[in-house]
C-alpha positions, 0 to 999 in steps of 0.5 A: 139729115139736111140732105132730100136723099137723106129721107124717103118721103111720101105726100099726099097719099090717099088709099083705103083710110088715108086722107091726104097724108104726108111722111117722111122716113129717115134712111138708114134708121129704123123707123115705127109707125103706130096707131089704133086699129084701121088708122092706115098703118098697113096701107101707108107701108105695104100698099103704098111705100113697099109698092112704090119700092118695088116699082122702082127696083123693077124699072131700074133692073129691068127684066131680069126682075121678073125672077128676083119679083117671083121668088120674093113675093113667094116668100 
């Protein structure tokens, strides 16, 4: 796993309770990510690596992701 596209990485990330915080995630692996209450958990995932997923997916589908966005989000 030598390979940049082997990893998903995230520098720098400030939000909420992250202070300038760098990861990175294997692809292909399962991955935990643990700590103590308000450590950033949430943040790291659902607001930060999540989003970004979701803006790429949008941009590399095009409109047509309008509908695939809806029925996910409505999950």
């Amino acid at each position: 796993m030598n390979n940049k596209r082997d990893w998903i990485e995230i520098r720098g990330a400030r939000q909420n309770n992250l202070k300038n915080i760098s990861v990175k995630f294997p692809r292909n692996k399962l991955s935990v990510v643990t700590g103590v209450s308000g450590s950033g958990k949430s943040t790291l995932l659902f607001d930060i690596l999540c989003q970004e997923g979701e803006r790429k997916f949008i941009g590399a589908t095009g409109r047509a992701a309008d509908h695939v966005r809806l029925f996910v989000i409505g999950l």
